[in-house]
Structure formats: C-alpha cells, structure tokens
C-alpha positions in Angstrom: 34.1 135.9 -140.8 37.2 137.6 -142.0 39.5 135.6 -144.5 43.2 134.5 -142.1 45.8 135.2 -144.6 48.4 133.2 -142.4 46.3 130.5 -140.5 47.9 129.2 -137.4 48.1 125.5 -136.1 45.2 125.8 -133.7 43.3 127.9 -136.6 43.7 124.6 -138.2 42.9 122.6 -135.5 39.4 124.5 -135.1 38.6 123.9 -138.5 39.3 120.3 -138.4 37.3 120.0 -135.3 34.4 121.8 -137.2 34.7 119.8 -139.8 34.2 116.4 -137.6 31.2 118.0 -135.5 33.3 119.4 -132.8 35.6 117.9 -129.9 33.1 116.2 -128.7 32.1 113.9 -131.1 35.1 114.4 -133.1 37.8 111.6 -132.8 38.4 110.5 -129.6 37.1 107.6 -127.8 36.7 106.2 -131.9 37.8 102.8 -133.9 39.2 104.5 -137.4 40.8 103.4 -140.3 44.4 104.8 -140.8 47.5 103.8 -143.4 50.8 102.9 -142.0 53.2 106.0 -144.0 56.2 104.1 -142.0 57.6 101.3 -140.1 60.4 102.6 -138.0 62.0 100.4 -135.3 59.7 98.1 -134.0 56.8 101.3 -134.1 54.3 102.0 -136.9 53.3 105.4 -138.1 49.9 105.8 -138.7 47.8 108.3 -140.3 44.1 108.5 -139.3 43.7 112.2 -141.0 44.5 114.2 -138.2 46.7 117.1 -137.8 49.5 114.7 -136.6 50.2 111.0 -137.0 49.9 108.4 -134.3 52.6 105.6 -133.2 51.8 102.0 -132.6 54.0 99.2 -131.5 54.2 96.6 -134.2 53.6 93.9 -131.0 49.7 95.3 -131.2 49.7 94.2 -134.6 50.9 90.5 -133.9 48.4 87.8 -134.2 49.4 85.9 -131.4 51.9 86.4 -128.5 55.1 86.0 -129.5 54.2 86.2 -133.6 56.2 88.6 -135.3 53.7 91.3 -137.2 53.5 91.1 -140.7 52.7 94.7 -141.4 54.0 97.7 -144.0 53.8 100.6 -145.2 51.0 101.7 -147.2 48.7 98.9 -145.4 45.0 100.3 -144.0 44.8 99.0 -140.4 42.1 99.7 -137.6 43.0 101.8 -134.6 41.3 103.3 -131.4 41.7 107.3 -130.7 42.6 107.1 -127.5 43.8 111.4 -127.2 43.7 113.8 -130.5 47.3 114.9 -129.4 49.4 114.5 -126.7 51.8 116.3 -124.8 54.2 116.1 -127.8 52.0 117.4 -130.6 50.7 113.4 -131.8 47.8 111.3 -131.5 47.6 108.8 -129.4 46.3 105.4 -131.0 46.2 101.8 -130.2 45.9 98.7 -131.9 44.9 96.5 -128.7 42.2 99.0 -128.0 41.0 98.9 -131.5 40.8 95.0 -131.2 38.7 95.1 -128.0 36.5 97.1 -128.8 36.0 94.9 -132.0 35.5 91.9 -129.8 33.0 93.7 -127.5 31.1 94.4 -129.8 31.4 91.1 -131.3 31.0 89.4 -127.2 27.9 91.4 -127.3 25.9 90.1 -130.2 27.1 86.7 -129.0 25.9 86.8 -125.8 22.6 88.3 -126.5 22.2 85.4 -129.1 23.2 83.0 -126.3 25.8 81.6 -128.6 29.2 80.3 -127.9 32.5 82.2 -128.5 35.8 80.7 -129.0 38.8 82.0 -126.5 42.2 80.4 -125.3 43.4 80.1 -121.5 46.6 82.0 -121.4 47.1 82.5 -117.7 46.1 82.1 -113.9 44.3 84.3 -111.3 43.0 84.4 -107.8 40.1 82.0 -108.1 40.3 81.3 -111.6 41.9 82.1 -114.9 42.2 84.6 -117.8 40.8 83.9 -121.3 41.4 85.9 -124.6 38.5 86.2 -126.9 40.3 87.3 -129.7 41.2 91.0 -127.8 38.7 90.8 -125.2 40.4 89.7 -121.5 37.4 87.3 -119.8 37.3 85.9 -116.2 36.8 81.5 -116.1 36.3 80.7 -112.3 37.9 77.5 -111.7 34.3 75.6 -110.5 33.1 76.4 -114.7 37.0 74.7 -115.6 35.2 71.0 -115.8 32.3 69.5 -115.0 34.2 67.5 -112.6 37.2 69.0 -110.3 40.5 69.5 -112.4 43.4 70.0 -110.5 46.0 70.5 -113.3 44.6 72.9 -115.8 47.9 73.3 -118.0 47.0 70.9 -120.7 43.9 73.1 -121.5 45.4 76.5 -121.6 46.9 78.4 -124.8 44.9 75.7 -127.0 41.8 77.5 -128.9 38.5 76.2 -127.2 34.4 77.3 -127.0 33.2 79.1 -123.8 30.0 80.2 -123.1 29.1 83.8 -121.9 27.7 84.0 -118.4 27.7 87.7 -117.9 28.9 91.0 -119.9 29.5 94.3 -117.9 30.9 96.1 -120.9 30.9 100.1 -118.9 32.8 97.9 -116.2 35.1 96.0 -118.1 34.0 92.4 -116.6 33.2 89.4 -119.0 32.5 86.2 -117.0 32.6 82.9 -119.1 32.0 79.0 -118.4 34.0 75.7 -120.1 31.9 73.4 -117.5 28.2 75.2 -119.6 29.9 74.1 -123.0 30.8 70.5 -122.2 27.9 69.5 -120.4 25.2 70.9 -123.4 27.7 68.8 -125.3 27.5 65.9 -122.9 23.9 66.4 -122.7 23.5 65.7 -126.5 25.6 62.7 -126.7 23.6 61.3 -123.7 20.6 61.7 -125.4 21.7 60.2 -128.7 23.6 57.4 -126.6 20.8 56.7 -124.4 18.4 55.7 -127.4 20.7 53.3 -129.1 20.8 51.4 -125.4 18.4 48.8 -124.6 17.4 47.0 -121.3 18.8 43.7 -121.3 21.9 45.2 -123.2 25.4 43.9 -122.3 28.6 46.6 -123.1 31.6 46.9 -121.6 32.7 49.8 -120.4 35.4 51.7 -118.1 35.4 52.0 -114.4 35.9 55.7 -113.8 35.0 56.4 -109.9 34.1 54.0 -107.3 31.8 55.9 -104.0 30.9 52.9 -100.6 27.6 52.8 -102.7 28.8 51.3 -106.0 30.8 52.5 -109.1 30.4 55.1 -112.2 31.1 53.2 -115.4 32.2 54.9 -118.7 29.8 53.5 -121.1 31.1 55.7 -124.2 30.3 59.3 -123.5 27.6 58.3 -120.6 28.1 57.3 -117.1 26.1 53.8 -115.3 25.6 53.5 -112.0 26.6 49.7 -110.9 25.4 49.5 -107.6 27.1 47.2 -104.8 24.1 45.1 -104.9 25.0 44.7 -108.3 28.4 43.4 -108.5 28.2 40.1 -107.3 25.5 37.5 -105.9 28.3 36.8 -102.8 28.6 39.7 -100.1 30.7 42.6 -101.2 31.3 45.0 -98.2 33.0 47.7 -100.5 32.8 47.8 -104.5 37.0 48.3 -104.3 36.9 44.7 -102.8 36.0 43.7 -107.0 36.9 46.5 -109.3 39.4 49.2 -109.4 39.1 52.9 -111.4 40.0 52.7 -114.8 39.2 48.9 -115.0 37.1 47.2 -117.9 34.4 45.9 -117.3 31.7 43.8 -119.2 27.9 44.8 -118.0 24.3 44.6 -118.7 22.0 47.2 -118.5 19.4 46.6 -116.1 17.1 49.6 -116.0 16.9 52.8 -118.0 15.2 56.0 -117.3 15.1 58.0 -120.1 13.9 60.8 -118.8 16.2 61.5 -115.9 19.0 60.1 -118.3 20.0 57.6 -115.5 21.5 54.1 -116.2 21.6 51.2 -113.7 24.3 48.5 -114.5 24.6 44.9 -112.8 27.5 42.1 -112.9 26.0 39.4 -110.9 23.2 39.5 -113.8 25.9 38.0 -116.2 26.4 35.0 -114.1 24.6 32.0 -113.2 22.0 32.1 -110.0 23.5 30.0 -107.2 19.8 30.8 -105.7 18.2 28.7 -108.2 17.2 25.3 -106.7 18.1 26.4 -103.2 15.1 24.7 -101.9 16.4 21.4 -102.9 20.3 22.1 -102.4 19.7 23.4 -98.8 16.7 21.0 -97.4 15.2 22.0 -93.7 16.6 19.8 -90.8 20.1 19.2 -92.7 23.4 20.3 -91.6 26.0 22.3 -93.3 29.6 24.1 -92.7 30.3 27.8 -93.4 32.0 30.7 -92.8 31.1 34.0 -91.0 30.8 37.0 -93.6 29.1 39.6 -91.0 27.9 39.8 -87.5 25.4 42.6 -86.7 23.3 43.3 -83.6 20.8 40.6 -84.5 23.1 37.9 -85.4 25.1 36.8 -88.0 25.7 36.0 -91.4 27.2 32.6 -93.4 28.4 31.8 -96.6 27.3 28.3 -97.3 28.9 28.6 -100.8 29.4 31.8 -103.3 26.6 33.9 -103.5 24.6 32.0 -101.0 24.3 33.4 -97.3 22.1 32.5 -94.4 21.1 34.6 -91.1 21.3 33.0 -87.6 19.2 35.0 -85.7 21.0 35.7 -82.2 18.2 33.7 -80.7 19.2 30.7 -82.4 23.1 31.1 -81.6 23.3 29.7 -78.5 20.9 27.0 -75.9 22.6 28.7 -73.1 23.6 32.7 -73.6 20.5 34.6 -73.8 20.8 38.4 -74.5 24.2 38.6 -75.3 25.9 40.2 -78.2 26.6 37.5 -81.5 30.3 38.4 -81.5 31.2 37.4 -78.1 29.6 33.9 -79.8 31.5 33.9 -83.1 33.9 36.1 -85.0 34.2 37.2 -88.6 35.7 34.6 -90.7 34.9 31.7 -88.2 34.0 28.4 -90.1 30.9 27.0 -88.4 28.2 24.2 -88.7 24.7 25.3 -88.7 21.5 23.5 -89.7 18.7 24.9 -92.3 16.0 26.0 -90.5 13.9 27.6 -93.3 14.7 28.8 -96.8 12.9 31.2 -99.2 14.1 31.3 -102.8 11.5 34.0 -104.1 13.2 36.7 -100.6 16.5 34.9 -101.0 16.7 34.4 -97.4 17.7 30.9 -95.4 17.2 31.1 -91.8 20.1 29.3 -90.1 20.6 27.5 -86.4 23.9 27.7 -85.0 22.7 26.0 -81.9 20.7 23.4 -83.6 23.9 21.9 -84.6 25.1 21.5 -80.6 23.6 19.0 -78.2 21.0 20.2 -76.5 21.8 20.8 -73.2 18.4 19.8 -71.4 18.6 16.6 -73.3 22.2 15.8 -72.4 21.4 16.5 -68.5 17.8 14.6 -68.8 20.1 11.3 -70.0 22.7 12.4 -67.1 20.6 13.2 -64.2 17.3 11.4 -64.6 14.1 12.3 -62.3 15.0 11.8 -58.8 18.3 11.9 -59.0 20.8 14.3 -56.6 22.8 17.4 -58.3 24.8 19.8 -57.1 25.6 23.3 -57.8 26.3 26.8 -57.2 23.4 29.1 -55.8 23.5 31.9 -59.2 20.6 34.2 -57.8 17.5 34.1 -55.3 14.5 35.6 -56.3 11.3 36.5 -54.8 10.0 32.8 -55.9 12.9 30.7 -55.7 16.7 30.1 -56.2 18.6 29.5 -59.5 20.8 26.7 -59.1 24.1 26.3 -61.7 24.2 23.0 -63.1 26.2 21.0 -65.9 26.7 22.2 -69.4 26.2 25.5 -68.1 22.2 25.6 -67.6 20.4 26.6 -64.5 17.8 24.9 -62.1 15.4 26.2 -60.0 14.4 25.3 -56.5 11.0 26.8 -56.1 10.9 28.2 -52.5 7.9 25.9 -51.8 11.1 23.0 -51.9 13.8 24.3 -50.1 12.3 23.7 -46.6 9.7 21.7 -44.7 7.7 23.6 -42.5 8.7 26.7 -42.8 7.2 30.0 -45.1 8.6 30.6 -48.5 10.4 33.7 -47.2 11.7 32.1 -44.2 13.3 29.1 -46.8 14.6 31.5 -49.0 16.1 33.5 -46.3 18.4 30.1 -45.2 20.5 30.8 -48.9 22.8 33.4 -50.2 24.0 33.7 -53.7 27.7 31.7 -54.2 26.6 28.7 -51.8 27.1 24.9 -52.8 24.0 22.9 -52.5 22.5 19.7 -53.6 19.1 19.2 -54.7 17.1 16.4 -55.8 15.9 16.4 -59.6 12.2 16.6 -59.7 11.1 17.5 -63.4 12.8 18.2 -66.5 11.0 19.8 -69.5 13.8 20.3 -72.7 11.1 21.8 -74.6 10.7 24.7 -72.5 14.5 24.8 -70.9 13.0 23.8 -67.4 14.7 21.8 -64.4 12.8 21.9 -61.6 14.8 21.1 -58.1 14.2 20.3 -54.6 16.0 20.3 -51.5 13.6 19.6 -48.7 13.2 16.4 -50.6 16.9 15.3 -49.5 16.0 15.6 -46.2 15.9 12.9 -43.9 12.5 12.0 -42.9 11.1 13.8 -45.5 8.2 12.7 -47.5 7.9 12.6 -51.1 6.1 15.5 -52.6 6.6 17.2 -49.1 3.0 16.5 -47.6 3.6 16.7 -43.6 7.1 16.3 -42.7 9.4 19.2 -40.9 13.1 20.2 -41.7 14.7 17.3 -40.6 11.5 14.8 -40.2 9.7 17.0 -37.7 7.6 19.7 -38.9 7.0 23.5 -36.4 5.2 23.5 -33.6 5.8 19.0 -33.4 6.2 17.7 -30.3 8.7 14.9 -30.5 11.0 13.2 -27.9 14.5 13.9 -28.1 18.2 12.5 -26.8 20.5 14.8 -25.3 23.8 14.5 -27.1 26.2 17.0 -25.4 25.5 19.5 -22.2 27.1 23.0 -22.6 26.8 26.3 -20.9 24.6 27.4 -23.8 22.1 24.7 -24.2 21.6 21.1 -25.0 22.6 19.7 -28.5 19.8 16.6 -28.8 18.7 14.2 -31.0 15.5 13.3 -32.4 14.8 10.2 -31.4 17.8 7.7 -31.9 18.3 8.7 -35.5 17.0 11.6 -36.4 17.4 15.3 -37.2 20.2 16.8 -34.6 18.9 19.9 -33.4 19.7 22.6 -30.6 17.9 23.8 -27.2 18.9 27.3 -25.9 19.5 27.4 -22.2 16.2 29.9 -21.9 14.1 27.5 -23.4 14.4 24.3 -20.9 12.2 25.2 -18.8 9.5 27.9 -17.6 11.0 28.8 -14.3 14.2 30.2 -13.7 15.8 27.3 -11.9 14.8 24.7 -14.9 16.7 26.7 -17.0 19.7 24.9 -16.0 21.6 22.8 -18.9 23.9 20.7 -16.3 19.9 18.9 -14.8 20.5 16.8 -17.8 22.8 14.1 -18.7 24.4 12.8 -22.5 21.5 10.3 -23.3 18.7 11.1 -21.1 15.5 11.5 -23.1 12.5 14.0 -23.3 10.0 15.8 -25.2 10.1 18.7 -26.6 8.3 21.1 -28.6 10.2 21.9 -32.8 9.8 26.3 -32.9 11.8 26.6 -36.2 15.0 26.3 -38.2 18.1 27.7 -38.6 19.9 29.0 -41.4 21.3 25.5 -42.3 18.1 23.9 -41.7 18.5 22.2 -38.1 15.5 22.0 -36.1 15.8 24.5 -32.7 13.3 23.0 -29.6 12.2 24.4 -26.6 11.0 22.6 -23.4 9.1 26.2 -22.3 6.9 26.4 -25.7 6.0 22.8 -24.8 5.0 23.9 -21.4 3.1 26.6 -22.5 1.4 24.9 -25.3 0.4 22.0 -22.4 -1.2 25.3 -19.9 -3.6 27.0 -22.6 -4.4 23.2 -23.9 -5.4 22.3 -20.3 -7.4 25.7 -19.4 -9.3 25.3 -22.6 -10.5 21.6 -21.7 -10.9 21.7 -18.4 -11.5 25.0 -16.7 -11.0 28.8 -16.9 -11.2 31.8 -14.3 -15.1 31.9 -14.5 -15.2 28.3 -13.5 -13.7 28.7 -10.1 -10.8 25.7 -10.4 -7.0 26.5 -9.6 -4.1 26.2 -12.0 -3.4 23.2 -9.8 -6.7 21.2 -10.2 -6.6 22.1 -14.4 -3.0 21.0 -14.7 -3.6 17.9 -12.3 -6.4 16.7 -14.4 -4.7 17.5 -17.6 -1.6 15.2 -16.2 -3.9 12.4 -15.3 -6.1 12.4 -18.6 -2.7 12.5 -20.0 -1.3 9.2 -17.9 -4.7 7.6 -18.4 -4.0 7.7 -22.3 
C-alpha cells in the first residue's frame, strides 16, 4: 500500500476502524471508559478515543433525581456508544445508557441466582407502577404491591426497598418485579420462628386486624389467628362485630396449632368460667324458668336462661294447640318467656326446653269444665269422610264421629245433614288429655234417644218404625204431626197419605186426630218425615207373604181381609 503523504479525515477514520476490528465490532452499541477534558454549561465533554469527543448532560451523571452531579474535568466515567459520529462530526454517548446496561447485566446475574434486588417506586402506570433498579426501568403490577390490597401506595414510593425478579426480557426491554414475593418469604420466616415459640394452652394478646361473618384475624406479632365466632363467647354472638372491633386488643389463648399448614386457632370464651358446668343441677327436669328469645329458626326457637346458657324449644313443644305453624307467628326475637326443662345434656351442651309445658293444658282445663256427659257447643271447623270437627273452648277441637250424629240413618247420610260454619251442641262422651282427644255426640242429645245409641231413631223413632202420630197443623203441602203426645215433630208430604189418589188429600184430617204411620228418613236438621203410603205398602207384601200369593188362587181382598182380622184379633 502506497505511503498518504497528506491523510485525510476518513483516511483516518479507516485506520481507526482497522485498528478496532472494523465498524462492526468497533464502538458502537459499547459501554467505554472516557475522561471528562471539559465541563461546559450543564454538558460534559468526553473523550472515549475516537476521532471526535462526545457530549453528555451532567443530569446523567446525578445520583438521584434532582442531585446536582459532582463531576470534573479530568474524571474517568463510563459511557454507552450510542453512534461513532453524528450529523455534526461527534459521538454520540450516554451516561443513562451506560448505567442500564450496567444494571442489566447486574438484573441478570440476579435473577438467574434467584436473588433479591433493591429498587425505589418513583411513579405510576396503567395497572401498576415504575421502579428504578439503579438505571434499569422495571414494571410492579399493583396485585405484587402487598400481600393484602393497598389502596394508597404513596408512602412506599421513592423510599429504597427489596423486590424480587419475576421475569427478564432483556432484547425486549421488559423487567417484571414483585414487593408482595419479598414480604411474604419474609413473613414466611417470621411465622415459622413465631409459630415454635407458641404453645397450645398459650394466652397473648394481640390486635384485631379484620373481622369476616365467620370470626376475626388477630395480629399475634408478625402472625395472624383465626378466632372463630364460636370462639368468642359461651353466650350467642350472631356477628363477631357484635364483641370486637378492627384494631382492638385483645387478650387470647391458643387453642390449636397446626404447624404444618402454619394455622392458628384462637378462643375468648376459653378465658372465662363455664356457665355449662353443673347445668345438670342448676337446670333440674320438670322445673320452670324465664328467658329471653335469642333466635327463632324453622324448627323452633332459642332461649337464654342466663349468659352463655341457651335452650331449644322444638316447634313441637311451643304450643298445645297450633300444630304446623311457623315458631315466629308463636314468639318474636327478644320476647321474655317461661319455659320448663325438659332434658339437659352437659357433655352436647344442649337443654331441651317446653314452652307449652309452662301453659295449662288445654284438655285438662276443658276435662275439669265440661266433665263426661256434659253438653258443649261450637262451631262445625271441618267434615271429613269419618266425622265432623267441632271448635270448642281454649281453642281445641272435638270430634263427632259420624256413627253419633244421627240415629238411624248411614254415616254419609249423618254427615250430609252439616256444613262447615254451623253452631251445634253435642254431648261430651270421652276425653283422653294424653292423646288430645274429645270425643262428641249429637244423637245422644236427642230426645228419646238411648244412651250409647242402641235402637232409637232421630227423634226417638228409628227408619222404617211404625209409630202413631198427632196431626198438629193441615196445610196444602202435607200434615205437620206429632209423635205421640210428646215426641219428635215431624212432616207428611201430601203424596204420601195415602195410596190412592183421593187419600192424598191433607184437608181428610183434622189438628189432633191420630194415626199410624210409617218413619222413611230425616231431614237435614234431623226431623223425622212419615208416610201413610210406605205404611200401606209395607202392610200388602207383609200380608201376601203370610197368607197367600198368585199361585195360591186368593184375591187381594181375601189376603188383606185376613191380614185385617189377624190384625184386630191381636
């Protein structure tokens, strides 16, 4: 190569390129060392050994934002190549460059070691927040802030802290990192150490720092308790708020431990004295005591008979009379009531409670009232297949077993003489407390009945009787008679006085004239109806089967004529 007697500047710049290996691994892209030749303004002037110097703001040499540099001339400094030259004949350097690439490279050896790197919050982001690592910008999402939700992050940021590296994309630019990893390996360490100076048995104290419908989180130094609800007191507490409130102190014993889920279960009650102890003898079966209604649920309700001591009265015991009907259309939260001890069991720490023990019964009360035999009256409340409820006093119910509403009529024609809202009396004919029974009759009111109803009919007469009767009044309709001269009233239609048309004539018959006649049934309000024709009827097939038929060759005439005289003979 022939010998430049004048080189030029890009002669030079070839031979410095040469020198370094070439353009492409020269320079550029580089951290070098360079000395500040000058400070001018707020600029340095820096001299990395190329063919021109490079110009730095001072602010990239500043510590921290807002520091002034402390920087002059003749000091060596670190720099990133960013371009050889520019434009304008000079390299382009920076100090901020220089220090991130530092700190990547630092990040790197970090993260791979899985160690932790110190940084500082200095500002806020869509999600998160920005954190220097001494050059190196990372990304802190706001769920890694805490381990628990923070909502004001300003005391923690522009204050030196640890983070831990959860992902490096270096070709990227991206560096994710966690506060919430940091705190709860620390966390985790002070637990453990915590945990073994504890005991079961223990009593602290410690700070109430969140309350859930389940119980409360107590501070025990470092390590979180659980007191459960259960826990709090030996009375009922419907919501832990109700005892404690958050940031509270509170004196505890540790009741259980398990060391290897780190989990701590705290109690209150345990500090105090049993009120279950000796419950047996306090609360002795058959006695009666007052107390207040702490909860009502769909199988019955709850008591206080003092603190810490509650009995259940099972809906079946709240009431002699109201049967399948919600406990709090009985009693209401808060109600003071008297209930009697039905059963207690210390080891379950359950009492069994009557509220209805404590009332009169109301079979007893109406056996004293309204002894056997005696006449009631009430309100028809339903008819059934087999009888009819009857409403009586102190709000119980008979029932008239359709055997006992009539004399000589079926079940479903007695039953058929009521409807549900009618007023009725009834005789008392059993009464058995024991199994809320009242057992009525009606028939047994009737006139010329017969105790027990053997044989008589609705009024004294029984269906199908033949009995002799007194006309009482003569209408267009019929004849209203009498049995006898004191007896059941009763009615005869016009149709049935006779067999023939012209007997069926009620104006043949005078008020007081007497007759027989034959009972065909009852009415809806039990009188007796008769009929003069049945009778006749009855008297015909009698005769014909005594004394002749068709095959015997006798007239209706001669059979009826000797019926009449065997009659007249007897």
């Amino acid at each position: 190569m022939a010998t430049v007697a004048f080189p030029t500047r890009d002669d030079f710049a070839a031979l410095l390129n040469d020198t370094l290996g070439g353009e492409s691994t020269g320079f550029e892209g580089r951290v070098v060392k360079g000395t500040v030749t000058a400070i001018e303004n707020d600029v340095a002037v820096i001299d990395v050994g190329l063919k021109s110097e490079g110009r730095v703001p001072l602010r990239e040499f500043a510590p921290a934002p807002g520091v002034k540099a402390e920087l002059k001339v003749g000091d060596e400094v670190e720099v990133y190549v960013d371009r050889v030259e520019n434009s304008h004949g000079e390299a382009m350097l920076s100090r901020d460059r220089a220090r991130r690439e530092a700190a990547w490279d630092k990040l790197e050896g970090e993260f791979a070691a899985g160690n932790r790197v110190d940084g500082v919050i200095f500002g806020r982001v869509k999600g998160g927040f920005t954190v220097d690592l001494n050059g190196a910008v990372a990304f802190l999402p706001g769920s890694q802030v805490d381990i628990r939700p923070v909502r004001d992050v300003t005391p923690l940021m522009d204050i030196p802290q640890p983070f831990q590296v959860l992902k490096m994309d270096r070709r990227r630019g991206n560096i994710v990192v966690s506060r919430r990893a940091v705190l709860e390996e620390t966390r985790a360490e002070q637990r453990t150490g915590l945990i073994q100076s504890l005991a079961e048995g223990q009593v602290v104290d410690g700070v109430v720092k969140n309350i859930t419908d389940y119980g409360a989180f107590v501070d025990l130094g470092g390590i979180d308790g659980l007191l459960h609800v259960t826990d709090i007191s030996y009375k009922r507490v419907n919501h832990p708020s109700e005892v404690i409130n958050i940031g509270d102190t509170v004196r505890v014993q540790i009741v259980r431990i398990n060391r290897d889920t780190q989990r701590i279960s705290l109690g209150m009650k345990q500090l105090e004295s049993d009120p279950w102890e000796g419950a047996g003898a306090k609360y002795p079966v058959g006695a009666k005591f007052s107390g207040r209604v702490t909860n009502i649920t769909e199988y019955g309700a709850f008591v206080e008979l003092e603190s810490g001591i509650e009995g259940l009265v099972h809906v079946s015991e709240m009431s002699w009379t109201k049967k399948n009907v919600h406990p709090g259309k009985i009693v209401s939260t808060s109600q003071e009531v008297e209930v009697v001890i039905l059963e207690v069991d210390e080891e379950k720490r359950r009492i069994s409670l009557g509220l209805k023990q404590a009332q009169n019964n109301p079979w007893d009360s109406f056996a004293e009232r309204h002894p056997i035999g005696s006449t009631v009256e009430g309100e028809v409340k339903n008819a059934t297949e087999f009888g009819l409820f009857i409403g009586l006093d102190g709000d119980i119910d008979g029932m008239v077993h359709m055997s006992d509403i009539a004399w000589g009529v079926t079940g479903e024609e007695a039953l058929a003489m009521h409807h549900k809202g009618e007023t009725i009396q009834a005789q008392v004919l059993d009464i058995d407390p024991e199994k809320e029974r009242i057992s009525l009759g009606i028939k047994q009111l009737e006139r010329g009945g017969v105790s027990g109803g053997a044989s008589a009919g609705g009024s004294g007469v029984n269906k199908n009787q033949i009995v002799t009767v007194t006309v009482l009044a003569v209408n267009d309709g019929g004849l209203d008679v009498q049995v006898g001269d004191d007896g059941a009233h009763g009615f005869i239609k016009r149709s049935d006085l006779g067999r023939d048309r012209d007997e069926q004539r009620p104006e043949r018959y005078q008020p007081g004239q007497k007759f027989d006649a034959m009972v065909t049934g009852f009415d809806r309000s039990k009188k007796p109806t008769f009929s003069i024709k049945a009778m006749q009827l009855a008297e015909e097939k009698q005769a014909v089967q005594q004394y002749g038929s068709s095959d015997s060759g006798a007239s209706l005439g001669d059979i009826l004529g000797a019926a009449l005289k065997a009659r007249d003979e007897a």
